[in-house]
N, C-alpha and C positions, 0 to 999 in steps of 0.2 A: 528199448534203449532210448527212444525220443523224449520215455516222459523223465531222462535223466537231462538229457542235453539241453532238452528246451529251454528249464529253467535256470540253468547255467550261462547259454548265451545270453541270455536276458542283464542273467547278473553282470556277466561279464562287457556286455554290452553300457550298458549304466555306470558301472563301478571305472571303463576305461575314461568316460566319458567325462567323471568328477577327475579324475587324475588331467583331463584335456584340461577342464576350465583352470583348474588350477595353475597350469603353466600356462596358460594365456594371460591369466592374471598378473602373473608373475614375470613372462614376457623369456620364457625358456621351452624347450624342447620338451614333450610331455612320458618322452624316456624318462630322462631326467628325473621326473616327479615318481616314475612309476618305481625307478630302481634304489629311489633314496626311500620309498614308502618300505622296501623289502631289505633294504640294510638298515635301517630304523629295529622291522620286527623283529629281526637276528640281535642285534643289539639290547634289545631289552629284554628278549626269553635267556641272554646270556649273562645279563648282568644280575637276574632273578636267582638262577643259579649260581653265579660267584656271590653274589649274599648271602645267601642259604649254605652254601661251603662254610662261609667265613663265619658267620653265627655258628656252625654244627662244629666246628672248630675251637672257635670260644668257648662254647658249652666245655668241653672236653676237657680242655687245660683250667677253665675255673671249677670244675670236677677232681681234678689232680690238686689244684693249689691250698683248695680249702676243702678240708675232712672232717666229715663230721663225727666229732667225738660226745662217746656216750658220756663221760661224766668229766665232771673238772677236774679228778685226781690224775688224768689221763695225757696230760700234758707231757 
């Protein structure tokens, strides 16, 4: 199990640490930075999906509106 953790703390060590400077930078709390970094990722895996909805939707109904017809007598 250590050679799973090790390299976790490490990351996890490092990765808190870019989230610190940045709210020092910034001159806020480095919650802050950390819980707007994970309502950000929610945000954009969600919005990837409601596009992909709304195209697969589109598709659908410009599927329905325009048919394609085999010949010009067909009108």
């Amino acid at each position: 199990m250590e050679i799973f953790y090790k390299p976790l703390l490490y990351f996890q060590k490092h990765g808190y640490f870019v989230c610190q400077r940045i709210a020092d930078r910034l001159g806020i709390r480095a919650k802050i930075v950390r819980t707007s970094f994970m309502y950000l990722t929610f945000v954009t895996v969600g919005f990837g999906f409601a596009l992909y909805l709304f195209l697969a939707f589109w598709m659908r109904i410009k599927d329905i509106v325009y048919t394609k017809r085999t010949s010009v007598f067909d009108l």
